[in-house]
MARKE-540057 format. One record per residue: residue number from 1; x, y, z of N, C-alpha, C in turn. Coordinates in pm, whole numbers, plus 50000, padded with zeros to 5 digits. Last residue first. Layout:
<site n="NUM" n_u="X" n_v="Y" n_w="Z" ca_u="X" ca_v="Y" ca_w="Z" c_u="X" c_v="Y" c_w="Z"/>
...
end
This chain:
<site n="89" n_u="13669" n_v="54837" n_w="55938" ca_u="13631" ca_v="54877" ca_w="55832" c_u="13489" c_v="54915" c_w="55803"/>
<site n="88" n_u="13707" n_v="54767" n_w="56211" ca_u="13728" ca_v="54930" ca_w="56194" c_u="13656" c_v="54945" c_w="56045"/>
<site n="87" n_u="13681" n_v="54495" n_w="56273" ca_u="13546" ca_v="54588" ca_w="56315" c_u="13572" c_v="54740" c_w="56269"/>
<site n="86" n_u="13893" n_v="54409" n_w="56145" ca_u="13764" ca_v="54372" ca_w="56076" c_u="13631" c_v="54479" c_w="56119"/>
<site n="85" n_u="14065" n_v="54444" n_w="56382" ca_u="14070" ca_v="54485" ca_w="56224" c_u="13962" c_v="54493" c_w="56166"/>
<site n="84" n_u="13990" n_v="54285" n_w="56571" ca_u="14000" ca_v="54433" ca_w="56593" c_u="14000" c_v="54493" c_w="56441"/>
<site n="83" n_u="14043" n_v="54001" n_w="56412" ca_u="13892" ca_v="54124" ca_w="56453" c_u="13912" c_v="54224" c_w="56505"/>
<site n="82" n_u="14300" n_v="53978" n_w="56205" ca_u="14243" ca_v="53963" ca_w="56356" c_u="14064" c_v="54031" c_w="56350"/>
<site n="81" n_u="14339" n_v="53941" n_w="55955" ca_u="14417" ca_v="54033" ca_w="56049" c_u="14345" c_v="54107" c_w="56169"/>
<site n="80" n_u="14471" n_v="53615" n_w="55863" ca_u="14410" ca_v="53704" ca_w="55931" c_u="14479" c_v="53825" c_w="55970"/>
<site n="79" n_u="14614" n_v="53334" n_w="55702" ca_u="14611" ca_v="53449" ca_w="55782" c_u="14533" c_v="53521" c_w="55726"/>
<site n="78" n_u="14513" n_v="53083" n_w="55605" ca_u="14604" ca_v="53065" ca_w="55654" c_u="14624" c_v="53206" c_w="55768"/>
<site n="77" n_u="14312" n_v="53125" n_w="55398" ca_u="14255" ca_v="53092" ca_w="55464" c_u="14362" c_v="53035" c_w="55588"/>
<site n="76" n_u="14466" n_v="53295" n_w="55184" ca_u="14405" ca_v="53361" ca_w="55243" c_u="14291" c_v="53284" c_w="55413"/>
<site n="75" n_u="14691" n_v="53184" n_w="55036" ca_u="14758" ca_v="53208" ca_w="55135" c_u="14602" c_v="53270" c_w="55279"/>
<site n="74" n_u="14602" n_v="53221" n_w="54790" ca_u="14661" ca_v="53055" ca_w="54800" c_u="14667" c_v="53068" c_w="54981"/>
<site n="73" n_u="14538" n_v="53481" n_w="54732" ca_u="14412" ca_v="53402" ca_w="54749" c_u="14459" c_v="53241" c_w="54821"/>
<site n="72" n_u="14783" n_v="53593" n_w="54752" ca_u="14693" ca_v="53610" ca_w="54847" c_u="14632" c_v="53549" c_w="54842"/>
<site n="71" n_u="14880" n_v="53515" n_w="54504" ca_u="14975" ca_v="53465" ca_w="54651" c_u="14869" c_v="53484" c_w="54747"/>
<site n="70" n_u="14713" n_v="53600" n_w="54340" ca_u="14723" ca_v="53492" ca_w="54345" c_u="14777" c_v="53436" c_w="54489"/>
<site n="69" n_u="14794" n_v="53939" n_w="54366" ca_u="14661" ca_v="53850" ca_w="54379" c_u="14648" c_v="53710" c_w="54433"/>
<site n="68" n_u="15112" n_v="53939" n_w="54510" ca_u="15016" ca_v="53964" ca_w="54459" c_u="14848" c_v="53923" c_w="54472"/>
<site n="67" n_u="15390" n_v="54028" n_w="54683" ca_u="15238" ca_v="53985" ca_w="54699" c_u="15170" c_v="54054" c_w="54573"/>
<site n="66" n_u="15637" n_v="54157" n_w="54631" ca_u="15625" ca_v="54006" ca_w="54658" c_u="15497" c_v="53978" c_w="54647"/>
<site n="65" n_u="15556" n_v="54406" n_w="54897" ca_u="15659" ca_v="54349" ca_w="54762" c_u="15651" c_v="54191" c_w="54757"/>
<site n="64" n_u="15260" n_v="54501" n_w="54989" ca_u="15392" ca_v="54467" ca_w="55050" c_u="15474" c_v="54398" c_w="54853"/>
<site n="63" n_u="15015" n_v="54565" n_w="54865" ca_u="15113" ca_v="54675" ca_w="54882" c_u="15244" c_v="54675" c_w="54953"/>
<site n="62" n_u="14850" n_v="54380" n_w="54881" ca_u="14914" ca_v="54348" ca_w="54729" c_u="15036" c_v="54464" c_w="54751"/>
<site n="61" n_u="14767" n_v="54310" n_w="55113" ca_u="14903" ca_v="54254" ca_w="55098" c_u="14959" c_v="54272" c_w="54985"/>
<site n="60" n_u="14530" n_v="54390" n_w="55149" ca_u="14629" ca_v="54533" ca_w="55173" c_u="14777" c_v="54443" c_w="55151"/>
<site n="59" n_u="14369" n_v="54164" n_w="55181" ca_u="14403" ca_v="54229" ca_w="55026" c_u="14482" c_v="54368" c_w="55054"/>
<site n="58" n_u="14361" n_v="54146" n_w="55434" ca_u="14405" ca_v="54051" ca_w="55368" c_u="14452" c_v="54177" c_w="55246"/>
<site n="57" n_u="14290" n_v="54484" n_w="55603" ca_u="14180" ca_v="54345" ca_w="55564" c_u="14301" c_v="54310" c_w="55473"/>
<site n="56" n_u="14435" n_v="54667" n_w="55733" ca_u="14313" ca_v="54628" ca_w="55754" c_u="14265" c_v="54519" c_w="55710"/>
<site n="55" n_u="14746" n_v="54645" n_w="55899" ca_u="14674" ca_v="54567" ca_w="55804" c_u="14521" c_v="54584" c_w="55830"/>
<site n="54" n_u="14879" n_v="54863" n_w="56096" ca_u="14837" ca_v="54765" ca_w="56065" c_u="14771" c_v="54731" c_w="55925"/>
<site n="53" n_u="15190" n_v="55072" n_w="55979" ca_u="15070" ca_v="55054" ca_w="56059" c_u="14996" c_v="54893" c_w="56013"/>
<site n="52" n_u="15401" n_v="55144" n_w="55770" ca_u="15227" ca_v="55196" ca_w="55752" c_u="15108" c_v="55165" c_w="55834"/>
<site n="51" n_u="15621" n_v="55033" n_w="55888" ca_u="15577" ca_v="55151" ca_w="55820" c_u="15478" c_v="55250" c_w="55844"/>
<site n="50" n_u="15509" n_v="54771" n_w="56041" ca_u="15596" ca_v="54855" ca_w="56098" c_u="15586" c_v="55052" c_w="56029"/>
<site n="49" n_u="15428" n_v="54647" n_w="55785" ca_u="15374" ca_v="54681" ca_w="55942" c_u="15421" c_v="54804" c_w="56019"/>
<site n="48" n_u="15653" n_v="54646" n_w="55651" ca_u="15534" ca_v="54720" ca_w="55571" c_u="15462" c_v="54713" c_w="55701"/>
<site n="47" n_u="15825" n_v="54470" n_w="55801" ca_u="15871" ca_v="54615" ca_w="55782" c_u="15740" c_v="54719" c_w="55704"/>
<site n="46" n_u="15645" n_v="54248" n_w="55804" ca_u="15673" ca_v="54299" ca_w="55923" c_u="15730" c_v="54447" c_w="55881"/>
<site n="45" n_u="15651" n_v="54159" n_w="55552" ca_u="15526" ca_v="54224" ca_w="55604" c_u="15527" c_v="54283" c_w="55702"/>
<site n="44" n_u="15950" n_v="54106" n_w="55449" ca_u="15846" ca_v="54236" ca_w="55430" c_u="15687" c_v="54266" c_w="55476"/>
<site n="43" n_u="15949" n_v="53899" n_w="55666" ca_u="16047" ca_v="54005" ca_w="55671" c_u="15959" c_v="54191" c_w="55639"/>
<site n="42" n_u="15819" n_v="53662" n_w="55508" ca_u="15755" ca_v="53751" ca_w="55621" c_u="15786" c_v="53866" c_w="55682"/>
<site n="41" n_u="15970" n_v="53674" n_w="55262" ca_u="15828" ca_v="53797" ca_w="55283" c_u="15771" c_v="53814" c_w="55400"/>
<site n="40" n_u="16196" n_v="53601" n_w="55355" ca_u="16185" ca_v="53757" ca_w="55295" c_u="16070" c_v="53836" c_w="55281"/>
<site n="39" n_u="16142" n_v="53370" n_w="55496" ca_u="16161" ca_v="53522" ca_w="55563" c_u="16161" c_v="53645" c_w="55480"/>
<site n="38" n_u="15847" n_v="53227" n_w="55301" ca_u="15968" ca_v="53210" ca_w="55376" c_u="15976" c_v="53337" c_w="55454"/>
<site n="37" n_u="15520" n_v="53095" n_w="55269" ca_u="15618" ca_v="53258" ca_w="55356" c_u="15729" c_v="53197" c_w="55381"/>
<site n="36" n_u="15448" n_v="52876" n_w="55220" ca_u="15428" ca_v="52951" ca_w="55115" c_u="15512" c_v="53129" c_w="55169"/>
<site n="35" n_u="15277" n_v="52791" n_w="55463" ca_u="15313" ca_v="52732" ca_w="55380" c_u="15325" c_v="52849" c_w="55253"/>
<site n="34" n_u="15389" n_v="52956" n_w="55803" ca_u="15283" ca_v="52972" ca_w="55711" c_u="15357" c_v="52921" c_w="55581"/>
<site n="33" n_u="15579" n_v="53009" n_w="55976" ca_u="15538" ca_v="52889" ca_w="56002" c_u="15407" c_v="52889" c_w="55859"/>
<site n="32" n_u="15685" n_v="53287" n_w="55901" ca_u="15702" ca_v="53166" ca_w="55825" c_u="15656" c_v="53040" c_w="55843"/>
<site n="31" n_u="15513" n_v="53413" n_w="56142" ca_u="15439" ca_v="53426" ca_w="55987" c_u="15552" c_v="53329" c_w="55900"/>
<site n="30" n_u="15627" n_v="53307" n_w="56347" ca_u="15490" ca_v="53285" ca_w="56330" c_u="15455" c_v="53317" c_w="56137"/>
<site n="29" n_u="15903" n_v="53476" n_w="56288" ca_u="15891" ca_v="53289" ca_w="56299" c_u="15751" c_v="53283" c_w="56268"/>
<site n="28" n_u="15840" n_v="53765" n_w="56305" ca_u="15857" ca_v="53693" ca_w="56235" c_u="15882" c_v="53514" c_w="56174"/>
<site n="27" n_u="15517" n_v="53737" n_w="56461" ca_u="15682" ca_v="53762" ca_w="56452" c_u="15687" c_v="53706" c_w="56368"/>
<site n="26" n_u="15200" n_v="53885" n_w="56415" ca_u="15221" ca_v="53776" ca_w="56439" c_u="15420" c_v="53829" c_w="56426"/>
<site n="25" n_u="15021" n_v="54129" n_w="56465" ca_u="15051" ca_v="54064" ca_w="56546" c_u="15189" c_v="53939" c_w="56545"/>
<site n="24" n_u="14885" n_v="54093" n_w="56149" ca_u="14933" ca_v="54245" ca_w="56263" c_u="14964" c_v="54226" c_w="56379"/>
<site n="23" n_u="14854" n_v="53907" n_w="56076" ca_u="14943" ca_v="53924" ca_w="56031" c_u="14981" c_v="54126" c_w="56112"/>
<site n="22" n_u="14772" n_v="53593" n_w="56234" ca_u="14741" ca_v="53705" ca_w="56246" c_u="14863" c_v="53839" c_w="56157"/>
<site n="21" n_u="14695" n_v="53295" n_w="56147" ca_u="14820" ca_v="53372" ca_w="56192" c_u="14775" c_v="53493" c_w="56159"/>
<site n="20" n_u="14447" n_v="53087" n_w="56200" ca_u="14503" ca_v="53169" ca_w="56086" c_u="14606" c_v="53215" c_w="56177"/>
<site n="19" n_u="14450" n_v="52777" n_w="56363" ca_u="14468" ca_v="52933" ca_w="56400" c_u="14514" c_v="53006" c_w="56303"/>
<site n="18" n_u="14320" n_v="52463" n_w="56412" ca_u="14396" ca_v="52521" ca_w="56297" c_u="14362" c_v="52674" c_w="56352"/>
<site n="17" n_u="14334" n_v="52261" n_w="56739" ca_u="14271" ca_v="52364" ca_w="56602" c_u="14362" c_v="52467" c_w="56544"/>
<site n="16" n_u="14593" n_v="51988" n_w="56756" ca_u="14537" ca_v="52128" ca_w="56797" c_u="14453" c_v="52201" c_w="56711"/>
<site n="15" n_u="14504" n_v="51607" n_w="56774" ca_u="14560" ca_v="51786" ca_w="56699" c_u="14534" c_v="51899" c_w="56732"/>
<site n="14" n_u="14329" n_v="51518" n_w="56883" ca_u="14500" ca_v="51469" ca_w="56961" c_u="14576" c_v="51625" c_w="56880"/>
<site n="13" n_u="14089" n_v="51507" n_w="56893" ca_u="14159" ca_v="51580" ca_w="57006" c_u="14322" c_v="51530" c_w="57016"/>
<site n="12" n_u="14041" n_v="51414" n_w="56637" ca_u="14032" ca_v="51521" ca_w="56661" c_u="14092" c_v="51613" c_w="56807"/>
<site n="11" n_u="14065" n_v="51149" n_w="56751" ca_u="14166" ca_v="51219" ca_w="56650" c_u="14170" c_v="51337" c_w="56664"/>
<site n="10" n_u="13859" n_v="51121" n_w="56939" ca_u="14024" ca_v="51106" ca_w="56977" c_u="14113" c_v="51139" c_w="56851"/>
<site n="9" n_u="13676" n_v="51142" n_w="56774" ca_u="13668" ca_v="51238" ca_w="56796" c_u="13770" c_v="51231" c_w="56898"/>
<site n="8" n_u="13741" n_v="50893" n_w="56590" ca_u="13714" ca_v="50967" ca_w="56546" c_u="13754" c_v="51107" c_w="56595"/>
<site n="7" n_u="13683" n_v="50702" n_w="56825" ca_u="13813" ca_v="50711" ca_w="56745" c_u="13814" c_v="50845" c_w="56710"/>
<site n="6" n_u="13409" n_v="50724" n_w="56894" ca_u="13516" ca_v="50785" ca_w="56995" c_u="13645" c_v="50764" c_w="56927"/>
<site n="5" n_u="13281" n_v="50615" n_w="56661" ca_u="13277" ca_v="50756" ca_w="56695" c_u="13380" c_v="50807" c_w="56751"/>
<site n="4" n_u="13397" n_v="50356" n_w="56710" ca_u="13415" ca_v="50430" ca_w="56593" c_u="13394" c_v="50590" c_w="56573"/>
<site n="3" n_u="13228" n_v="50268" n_w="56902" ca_u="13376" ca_v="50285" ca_w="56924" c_u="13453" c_v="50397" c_w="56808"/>
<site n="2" n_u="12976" n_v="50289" n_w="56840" ca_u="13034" ca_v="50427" ca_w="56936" c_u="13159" c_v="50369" c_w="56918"/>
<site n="1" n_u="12970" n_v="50095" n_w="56654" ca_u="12950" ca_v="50231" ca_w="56608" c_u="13004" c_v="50331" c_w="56711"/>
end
């Protein structure tokens, strides 16, 4: 049984923990490393950044092009927009 444990929790340390990608922060490479962002949309989140300033909360993505509901919900446990964000709302 302990060997089986210590397998276990040698798996766990051989992968790095999973890090939403921050989408008020992140370049453009970081936000395509995300399943489902090629460059055009990470492209447009960065120029809708850039625009209008940061991202308060996830669902401000329906106002970049390309994003809707659905894309957001598939996409929502992947990025963040950090806790500085979270504490303004």
């Amino acid at each position: 049984m302990k060997n089986l444990i210590g397998i276990v929790l040698a798996g766990f340390l051989a992968f790095p923990a999973f890090a939403a990608v921050n989408l008020n922060t992140a370049t453009q490479s970081e936000l395509e490393s995300v399943k489902g962002l090629g460059p055009a949309k990470a492209k447009a989140i960065i120029m809708h950044r850039e625009k209008n300033g940061n991202f308060k909360r996830l669902e401000d993505l329906n106002d970049v092009k390309g994003f809707g509901k659905a894309t957001i919900e598939k996409l929502k446990d992947e990025l963040t927009v950090g806790a500085e964000a979270n504490k303004k709302q």
